[in-house]
N, C-alpha and C positions, 0 to 999 in steps of 0.2 A: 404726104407725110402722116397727117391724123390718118388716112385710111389703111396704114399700113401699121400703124401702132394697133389700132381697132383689131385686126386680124393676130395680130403674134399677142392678143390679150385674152381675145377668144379660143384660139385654141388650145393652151391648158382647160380649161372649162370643158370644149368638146370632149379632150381624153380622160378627163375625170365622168363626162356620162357614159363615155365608153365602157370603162372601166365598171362601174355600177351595174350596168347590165349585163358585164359578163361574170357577176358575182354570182350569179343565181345559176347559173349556166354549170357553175365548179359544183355546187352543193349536191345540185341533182346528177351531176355525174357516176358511175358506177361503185360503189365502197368498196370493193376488191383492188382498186386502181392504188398505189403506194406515191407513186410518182404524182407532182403538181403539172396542172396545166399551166401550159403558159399564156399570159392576160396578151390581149392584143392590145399592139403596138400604136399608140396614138399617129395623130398624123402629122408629117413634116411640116413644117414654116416656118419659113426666112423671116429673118430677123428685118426689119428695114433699115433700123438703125444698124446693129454692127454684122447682119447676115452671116448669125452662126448656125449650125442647124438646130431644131428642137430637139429636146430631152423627150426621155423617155415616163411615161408614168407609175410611178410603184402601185402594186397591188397588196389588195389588205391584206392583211394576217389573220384575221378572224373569220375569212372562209377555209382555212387548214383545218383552224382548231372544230369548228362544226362539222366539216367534212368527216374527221377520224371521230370523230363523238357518235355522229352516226353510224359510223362504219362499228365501232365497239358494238351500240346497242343493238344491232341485226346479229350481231355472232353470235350476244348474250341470250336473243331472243330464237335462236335457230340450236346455241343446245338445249334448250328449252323442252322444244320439242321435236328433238333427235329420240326416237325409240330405242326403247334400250336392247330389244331384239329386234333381229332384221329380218324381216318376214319379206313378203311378194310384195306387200302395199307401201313398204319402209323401203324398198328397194324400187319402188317405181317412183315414186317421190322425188329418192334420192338419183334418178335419171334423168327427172324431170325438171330439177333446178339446176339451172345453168348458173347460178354464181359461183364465182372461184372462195370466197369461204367455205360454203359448204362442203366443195372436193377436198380443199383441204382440213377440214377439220373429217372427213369421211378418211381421209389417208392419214393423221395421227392417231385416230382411235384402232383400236384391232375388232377385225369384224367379229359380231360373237355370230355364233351356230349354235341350232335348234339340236336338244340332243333328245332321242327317244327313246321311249321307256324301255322295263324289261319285255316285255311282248312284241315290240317293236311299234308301236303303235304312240303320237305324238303325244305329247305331255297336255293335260287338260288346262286352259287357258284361267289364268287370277286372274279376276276382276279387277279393277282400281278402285282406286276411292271415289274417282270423277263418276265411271260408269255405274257402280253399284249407287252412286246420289242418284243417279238417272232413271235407273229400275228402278229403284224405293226397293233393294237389296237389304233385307235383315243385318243388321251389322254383329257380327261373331267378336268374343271376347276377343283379346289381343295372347298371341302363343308365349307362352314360357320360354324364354332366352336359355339356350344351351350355354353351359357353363364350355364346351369343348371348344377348340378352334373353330374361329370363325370360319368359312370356305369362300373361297374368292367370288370378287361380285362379278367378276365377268362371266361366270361359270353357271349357267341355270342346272336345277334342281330338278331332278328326275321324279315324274310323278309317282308315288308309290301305290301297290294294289291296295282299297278298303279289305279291311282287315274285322272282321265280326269278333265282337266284345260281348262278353257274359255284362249284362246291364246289371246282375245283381253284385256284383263289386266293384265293377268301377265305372268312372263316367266319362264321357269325350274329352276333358281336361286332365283326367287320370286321379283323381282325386277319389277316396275310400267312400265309397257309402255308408251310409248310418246302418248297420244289420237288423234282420228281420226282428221279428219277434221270437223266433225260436231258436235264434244264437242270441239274443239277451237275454233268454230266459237259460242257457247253459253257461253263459257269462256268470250272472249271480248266482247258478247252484256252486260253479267253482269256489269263488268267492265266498260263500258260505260255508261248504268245504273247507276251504283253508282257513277260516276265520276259527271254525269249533275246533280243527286240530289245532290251532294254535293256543288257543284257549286251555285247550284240555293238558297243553303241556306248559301250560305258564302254571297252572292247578296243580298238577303232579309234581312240578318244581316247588311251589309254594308248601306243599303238605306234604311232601316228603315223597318215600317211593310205598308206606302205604297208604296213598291217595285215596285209593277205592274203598280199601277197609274200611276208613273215616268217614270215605261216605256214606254206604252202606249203612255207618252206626246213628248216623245223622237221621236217615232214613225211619230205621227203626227205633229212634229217640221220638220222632215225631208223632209215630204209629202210636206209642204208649202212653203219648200225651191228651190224644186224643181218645183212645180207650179209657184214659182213669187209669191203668195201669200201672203205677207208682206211690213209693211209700213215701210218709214224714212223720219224724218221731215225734218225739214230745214236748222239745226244743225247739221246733220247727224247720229243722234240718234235711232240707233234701236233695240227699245223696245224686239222685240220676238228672237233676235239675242244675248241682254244680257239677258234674263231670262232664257234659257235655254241653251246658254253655257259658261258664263261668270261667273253666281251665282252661279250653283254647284259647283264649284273648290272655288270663293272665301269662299263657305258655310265649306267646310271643314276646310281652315287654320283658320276661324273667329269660329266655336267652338272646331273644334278638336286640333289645333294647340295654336294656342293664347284665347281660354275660353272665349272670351272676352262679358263682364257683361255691361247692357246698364240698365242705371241711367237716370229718367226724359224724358222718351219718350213722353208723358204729354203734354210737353211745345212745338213740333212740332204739328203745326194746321192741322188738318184732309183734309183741300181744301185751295186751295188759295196761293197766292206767300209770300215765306219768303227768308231772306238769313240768311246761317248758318254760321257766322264765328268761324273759329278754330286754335289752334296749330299746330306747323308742326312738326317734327320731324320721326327719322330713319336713318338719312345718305342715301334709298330707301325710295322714296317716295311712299311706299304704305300704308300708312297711311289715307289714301284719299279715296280709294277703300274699306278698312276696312269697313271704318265710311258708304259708301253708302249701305254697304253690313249689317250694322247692322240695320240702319234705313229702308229699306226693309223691314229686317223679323220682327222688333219688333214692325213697326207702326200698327195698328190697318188697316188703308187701305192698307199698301205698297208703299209707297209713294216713287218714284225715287230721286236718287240726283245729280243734275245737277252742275258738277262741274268744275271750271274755273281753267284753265292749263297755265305755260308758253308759253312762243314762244317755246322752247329748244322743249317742250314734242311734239312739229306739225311738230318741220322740221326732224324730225327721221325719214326714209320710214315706219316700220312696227308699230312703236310705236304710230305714231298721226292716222293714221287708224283706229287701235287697240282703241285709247281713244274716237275718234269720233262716233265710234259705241257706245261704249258702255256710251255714255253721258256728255262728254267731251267737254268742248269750251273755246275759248280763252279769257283770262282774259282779256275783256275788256268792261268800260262803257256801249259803246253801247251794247254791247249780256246780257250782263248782264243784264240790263235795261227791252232788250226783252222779255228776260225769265223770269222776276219777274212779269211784267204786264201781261205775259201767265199765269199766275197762277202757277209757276213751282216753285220747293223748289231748290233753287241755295247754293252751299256752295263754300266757297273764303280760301283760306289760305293765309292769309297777310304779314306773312315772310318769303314766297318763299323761294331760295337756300339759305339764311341767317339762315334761322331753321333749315332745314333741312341736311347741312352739318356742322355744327356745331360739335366741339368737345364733348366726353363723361364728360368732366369735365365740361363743362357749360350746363349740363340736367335739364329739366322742368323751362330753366332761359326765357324766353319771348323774343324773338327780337323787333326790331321797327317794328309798323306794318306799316310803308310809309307814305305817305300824304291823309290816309284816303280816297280812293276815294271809296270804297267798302261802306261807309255812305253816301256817296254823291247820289251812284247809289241808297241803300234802300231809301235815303229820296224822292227823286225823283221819283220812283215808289209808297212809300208810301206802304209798308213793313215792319212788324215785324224785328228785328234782333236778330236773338238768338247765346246765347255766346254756345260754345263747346267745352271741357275737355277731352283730350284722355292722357291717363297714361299706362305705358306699350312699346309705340313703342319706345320710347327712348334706350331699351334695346338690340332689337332684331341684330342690328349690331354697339357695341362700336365703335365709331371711336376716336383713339387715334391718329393718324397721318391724313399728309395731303400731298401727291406729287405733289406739287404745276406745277414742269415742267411737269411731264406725263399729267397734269389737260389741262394746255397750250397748249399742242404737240395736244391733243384730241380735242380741244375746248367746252372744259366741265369745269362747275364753282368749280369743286374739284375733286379730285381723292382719295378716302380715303383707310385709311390701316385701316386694324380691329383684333382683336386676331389672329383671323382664316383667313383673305388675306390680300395681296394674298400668305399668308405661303401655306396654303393650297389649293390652286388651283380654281375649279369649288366649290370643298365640302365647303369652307368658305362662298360661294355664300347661303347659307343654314341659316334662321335666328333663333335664339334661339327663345325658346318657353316661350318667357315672358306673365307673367298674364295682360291683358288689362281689363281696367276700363274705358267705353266712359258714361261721363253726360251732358245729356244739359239741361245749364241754363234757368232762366223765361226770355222769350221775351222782349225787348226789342222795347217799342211803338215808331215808324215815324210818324205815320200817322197826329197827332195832330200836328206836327210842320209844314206842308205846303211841298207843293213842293217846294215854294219859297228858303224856308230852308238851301238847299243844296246849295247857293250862296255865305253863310255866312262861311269864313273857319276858326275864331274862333269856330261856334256851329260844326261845322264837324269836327275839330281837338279834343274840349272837349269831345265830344259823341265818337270818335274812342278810346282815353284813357280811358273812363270808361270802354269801352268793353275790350279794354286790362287787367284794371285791375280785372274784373272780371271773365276771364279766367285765369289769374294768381292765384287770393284767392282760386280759385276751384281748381287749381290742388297743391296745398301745403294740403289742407285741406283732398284730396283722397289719396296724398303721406302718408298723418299720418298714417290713418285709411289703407292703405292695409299692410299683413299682411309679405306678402315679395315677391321678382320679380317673380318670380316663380309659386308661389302658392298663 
């Protein structure tokens, strides 16, 4: 009874090492096989007690899952190194393994074919990246991706013939070469080329259409200066000194800048001495210069205008030079006098620093003009007097303030503040570009009253107040009529 218990105890135990050792037996089996083996069958034993037969032993589960583990990683590793063209050596290979993966992963894929070039002749073999590590192969830039359809990968790529390149424009990547030296050197003559035409027609635009003239007068302005070649009266007025560099620049601010429209040119006489009384105004007095600069270009002859300055404007170093040259003399009787009976067109402004620093609030209002001596001198000479309307320069710098101590500390008749300075520094120095209106009135006869005339300071006090008031009627009457500061 014990000896028969002993054996039906033992042998599960047998079929269990059975079993163990045919575990190893599945592993190594072939990985093409899908189907399990089947574990051998342990062995029979009667039972003693109830003499049933033995069961059977279960086999593990964990030699399936190793099994197909395996079996993946050979497939994984065989397309691997499957070539991707099938040559004689890929074709013997593929004869010479006998596993059922390999046929069939060789009968899903589609065999490719070697295709030969245009001459017939096989396609030159690419290197790899494995083989060319091996050589010590040069490694070549990587090629520029064609923006076209891509062409199928199963499809090899016909060798094409070398093809000979001019080296001196492009390089094996297609990229432009830097040019010699003797296409950089036709580069910048173009270049230069185009830069003087273009020049030359922004110059011809700027000075009109006659450009050349002007230069030309430029030219032989300069020859003369260098010769000695040019005169100055007695005044110190010279003529070839302001016409060619003084009136260009005032020529620009008088139509480009300030527009400025001249009314009654008319009433200036063609020859002969007159004086021109006028307004003053600006807070800068170049109001003065305007006016000589318009009667220039709009008389019929060009008639200069010889204009009487303070003391202030002579004792400046650069400034009474600057006015001497260009026509400028001191306001007095005597010069005056000289110049009228020269035959010279003199013009006066009679409210000095009283006009001309005056606030924005009292604009186009008339100061006193003095005790008349500017009638005394026309009647004396026996001169025309013509009135003069300038509208416009009142604008060009607001003076709403007055720094009476800075005016003092300078020894200047006012120091003004203006929107723009000195908030603004140098750039407030900049005048607005108000619309000017210059008219002169009808003449004004001396002549019939005598030299004696200018004795009497009733008749030269009355005849200064009409000319006042007739420069005053005329600029109320251009205020109406324009149509705003501006424009």
């Amino acid at each position: 009874m014990a000896d028969s218990t002993r054996r039906s105890t033992a042998a599960p135990k047998t079929a269990k090492k059975t079993a163990k050792k045919t575990t190893p037996a599945a592993t190594t089996s072939p990985p093409t096989k899908k189907a399990t083996t089947k574990k051998a069958a342990p062995a029979k034993t009667a039972s003693a007690t109830k003499g049933a037969p033995a069961k059977r032993a279960p086999a593990k589960r964990t030699s399936t899952v190793a099994a197909a583990a395996d079996r993946a990683g050979g497939e994984r590793a065989k397309r691997r190194t499957t070539p991707l063209l099938t040559g004689p050596s890929s074709e013997a290979s593929a004869a010479g393994s006998g596993t059922k993966g390999a046929r069939s992963t060789a009968r899903r894929k589609p065999a490719l074919r070697v295709v030969s070039g245009p001459d017939g002749s096989p396609p030159a073999a690419t290197p790899t990246r494995s083989s060319a590590r091996r050589t010590g192969a040069a490694r070549r830039p990587p090629a520029r991706r064609s923006t076209s359809t891509r062409a199928s990968t199963h499809a090899a790529v016909p060798a094409e013939k070398p093809v000979e390149r001019d080296s001196s424009k492009t390089t094996q990547s297609g990229q432009a070469v830097v040019p010699g030296l003797a296409e950089l050197l036709s580069v910048l003559l173009s270049a230069g080329q185009l830069t003087s035409r273009t020049l030359g027609q922004a110059a011809g635009a700027a000075a009109g259409e006659e450009w050349e003239r002007r230069f030309a007068d430029t030219i032989e302005f300069l020859q003369r200066r260098v010769r000695g070649d040019y005169a100055v009266d007695d005044f110190g007025f010279d003529e070839d000194f302001t016409r060619h560099t003084v009136f260009p620049v005032l020529r620009l601010l008088k139509d480009r800048w300030f527009r400025v429209e001249v009314r009654g040119i008319e009433n200036i006489p063609d020859d002969g001495g007159a004086l021109l009384v006028s307004n003053h105004s600006g807070t800068v007095a170049i109001d003065s210069v305007i006016t000589q600069m318009a009667i220039h270009d709009a008389h019929p002859r060009g008639r200069f205008l010889r204009m009487l300055g303070a003391d202030l404007v002579f004792q400046l170093p650069v400034v009474g030079d600057f006015a001497r040259k260009t026509g400028a003399t001191l306001a007095s009787n005597a010069d005056a006098e000289r110049l009228l009976r020269a035959g010279e067109l003199v013009g006066v402004w009679p409210e000095g620093f009283k006009g001309v620093g005056k606030p924005f609030r009292e604009r186009y209002k008339l100061q006193r003009f003095g005790r008349g001596g500017f009638v005394s001198a026309a009647i004396r000479s026996e001169v025309p007097i013509i009135p003069c309307s300038v509208v416009g320069a009142e604008e060009i710098y607001p003076m709403i303030g007055n720094m009476k101590t800075v005016a003092r500390l300078l020894g200047a008749p006012y120091a003004p503040i203006t929107p723009f300075f000195p908030l603004l520094g140098p750039l407030g120095l900049v005048p607005l570009p108000s619309k000017w209106i210059i008219e002169f009135g009808a003449p004004v006869d001396t002549a019939s009253l005598g030299a004696s005339a200018a004795d009497d300071p009733m008749l030269v006090f009355e005849l200064t107040d009409q000319v006042r008031e007739t420069i005053q009627q005329t600029l109320y009457s251009v205020l109406v009529t324009r149509r705003s500061v501006f424009f």
